[in-house]
C-alpha positions in Angstrom: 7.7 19.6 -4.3 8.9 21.9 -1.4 12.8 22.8 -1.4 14.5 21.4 1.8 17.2 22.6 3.8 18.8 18.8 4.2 22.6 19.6 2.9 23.5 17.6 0.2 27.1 17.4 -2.0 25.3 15.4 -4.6 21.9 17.5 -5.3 23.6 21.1 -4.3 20.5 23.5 -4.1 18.6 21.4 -5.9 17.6 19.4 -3.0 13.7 19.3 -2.3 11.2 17.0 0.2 9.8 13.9 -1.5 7.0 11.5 -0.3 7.0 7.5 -1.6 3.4 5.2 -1.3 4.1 2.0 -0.5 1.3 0.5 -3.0 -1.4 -2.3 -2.4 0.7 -5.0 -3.9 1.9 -7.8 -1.5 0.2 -6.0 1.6 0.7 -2.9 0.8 2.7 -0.7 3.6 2.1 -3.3 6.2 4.1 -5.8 4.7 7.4 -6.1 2.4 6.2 -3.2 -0.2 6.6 -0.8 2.8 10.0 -1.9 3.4 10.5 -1.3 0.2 9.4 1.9 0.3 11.4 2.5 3.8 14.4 1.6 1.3 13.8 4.0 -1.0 13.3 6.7 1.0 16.7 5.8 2.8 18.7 5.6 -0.8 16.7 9.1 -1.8 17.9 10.8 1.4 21.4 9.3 1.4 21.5 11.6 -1.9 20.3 14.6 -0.2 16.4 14.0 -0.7 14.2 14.6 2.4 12.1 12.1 2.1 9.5 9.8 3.9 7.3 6.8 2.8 3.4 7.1 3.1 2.1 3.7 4.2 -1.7 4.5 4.2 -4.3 2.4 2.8 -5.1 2.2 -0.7 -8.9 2.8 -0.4 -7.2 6.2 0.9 -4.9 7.0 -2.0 -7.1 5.1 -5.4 -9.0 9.0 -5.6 -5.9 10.4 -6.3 -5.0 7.7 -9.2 -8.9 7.9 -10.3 -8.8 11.5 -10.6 -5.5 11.6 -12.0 -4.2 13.8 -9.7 -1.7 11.6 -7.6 1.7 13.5 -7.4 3.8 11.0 -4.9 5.8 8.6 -6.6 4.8 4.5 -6.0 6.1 1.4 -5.1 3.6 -0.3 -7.8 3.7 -3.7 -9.6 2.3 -1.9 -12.6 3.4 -3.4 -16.1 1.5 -4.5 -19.3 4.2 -5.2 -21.8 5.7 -8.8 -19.9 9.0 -10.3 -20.7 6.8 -13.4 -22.0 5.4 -11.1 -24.6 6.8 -11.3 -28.2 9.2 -7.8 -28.0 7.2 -6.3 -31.1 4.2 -6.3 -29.1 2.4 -3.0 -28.0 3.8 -1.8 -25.0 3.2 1.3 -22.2 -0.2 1.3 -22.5 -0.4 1.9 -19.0 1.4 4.7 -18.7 -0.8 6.7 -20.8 -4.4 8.0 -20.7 -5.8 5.3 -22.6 -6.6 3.1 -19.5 -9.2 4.3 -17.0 -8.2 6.2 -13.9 -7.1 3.5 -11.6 -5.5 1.5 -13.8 -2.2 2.9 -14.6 1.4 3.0 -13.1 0.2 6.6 -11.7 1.8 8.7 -14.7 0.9 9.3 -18.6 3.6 10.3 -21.2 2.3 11.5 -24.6 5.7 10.3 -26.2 4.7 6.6 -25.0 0.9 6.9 -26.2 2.4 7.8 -29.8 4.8 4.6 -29.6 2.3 2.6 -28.1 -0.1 3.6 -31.0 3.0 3.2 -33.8 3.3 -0.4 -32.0 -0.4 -1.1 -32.0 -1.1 -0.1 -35.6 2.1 -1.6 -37.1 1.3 -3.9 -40.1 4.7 -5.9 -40.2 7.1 -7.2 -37.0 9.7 -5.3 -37.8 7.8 -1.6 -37.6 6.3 -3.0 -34.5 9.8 -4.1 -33.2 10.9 -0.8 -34.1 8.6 1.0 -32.5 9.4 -1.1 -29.4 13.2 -0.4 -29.0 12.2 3.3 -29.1 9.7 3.1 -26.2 12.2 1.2 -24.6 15.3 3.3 -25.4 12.6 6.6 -24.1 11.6 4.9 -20.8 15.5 4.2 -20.5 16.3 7.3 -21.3 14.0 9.3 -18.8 14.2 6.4 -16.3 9.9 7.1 -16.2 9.1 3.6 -14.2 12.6 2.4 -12.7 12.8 -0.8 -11.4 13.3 -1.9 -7.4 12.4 -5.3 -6.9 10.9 -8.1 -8.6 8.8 -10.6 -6.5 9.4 -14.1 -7.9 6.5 -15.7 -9.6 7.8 -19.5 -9.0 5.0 -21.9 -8.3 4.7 -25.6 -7.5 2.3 -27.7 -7.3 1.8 -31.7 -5.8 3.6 -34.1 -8.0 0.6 -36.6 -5.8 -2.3 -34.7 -7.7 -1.2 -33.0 -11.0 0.2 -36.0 -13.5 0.4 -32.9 -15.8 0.3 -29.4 -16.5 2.0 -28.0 -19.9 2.7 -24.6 -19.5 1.9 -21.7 -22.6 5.3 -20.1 -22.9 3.3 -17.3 -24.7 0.8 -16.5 -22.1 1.3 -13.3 -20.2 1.6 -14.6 -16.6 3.1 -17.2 -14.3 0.7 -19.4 -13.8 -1.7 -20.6 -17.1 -3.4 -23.4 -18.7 -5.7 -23.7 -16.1 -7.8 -26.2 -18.3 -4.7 -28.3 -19.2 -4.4 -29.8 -15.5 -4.2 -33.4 -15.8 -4.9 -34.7 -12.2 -3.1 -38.0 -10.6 -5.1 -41.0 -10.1 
């Protein structure tokens, strides 16, 4: 991080240069996650920030997040713990150094790796649940992985040649059951 001499009434002299990667999801920098990006980078400089969005391929930046050595912030889908997951669930563990290099939301807090291990080992709901509202009142509190947009995960499907297709309200995605599709005669 390299101080900048952008004048800002919000920042003061803390004001420094900041880079954001538009991320592979959705098209990457090409498409609506580098517009993202263009609008964070506006909001960041509006508040004194110099900043610019970095809209290069991913097969370009993946070393960095491999080698855990990436150091720009990311417009990133990344998430494990999803809101159709029972709350006392494990959550965070990407966003510590229990997944591979590659597969994480390009950060790793020791404080979530001891919740997410306190959640994982629990032996009742409620010290699970626990354990939960802290990692969430910590990731709240330090704003780690803020959120920008969510891309809607509606789907439809031809009344013609599904009859049928019950939906898991446990399962961990949009789209499920797979195997349950009834098709139309």
């Amino acid at each position: 991080w390299r101080k900048t001499n952008v004048e800002s009434d919000i920042l003061g002299d803390h004001r420094f240069e900041v880079s954001v990667y538009a991320g592979p999801e959705l098209g990457g920098g090409a498409s609506v996650t580098g517009q993202v990006a263009d609008a964070v980078a506006g909001y960041w400089s509006d508040i004194g920030l110099s900043t610019f969005s970095l809209k290069f391929t991913y097969v370009t930046f993946r070393p960095t997040v491999v080698n855990r050595a990436n150091v720009h912030p990311w417009i990133t889908s990344c998430d494990k713990g999803r809101e159709s997951n029972p709350w006392h669930f494990p959550k965070g563990l990407v966003q510590t150094s229990l997944t591979r290099g590659g597969f994480a939301c390009g950060f790793e807090s020791p404080k979530i790796l001891e919740l997410y291990r306190e959640m994982a080992s629990a032996t009742d709901t409620a010290e699970a649940t626990d354990a939960a509202n802290r990692y969430l009142q910590y990731v709240y509190y330090w704003n780690l992985q803020p959120g920008v947009v969510a891309v809607p995960q509606d789907w439809y499907w031809n009344r013609n040649k599904i009859a049928s297709w019950q939906q898991d309200r446990a399962a961990a995605s949009g789209i499920n059951n797979l195997w349950d599709i009834e098709l139309a005669n």
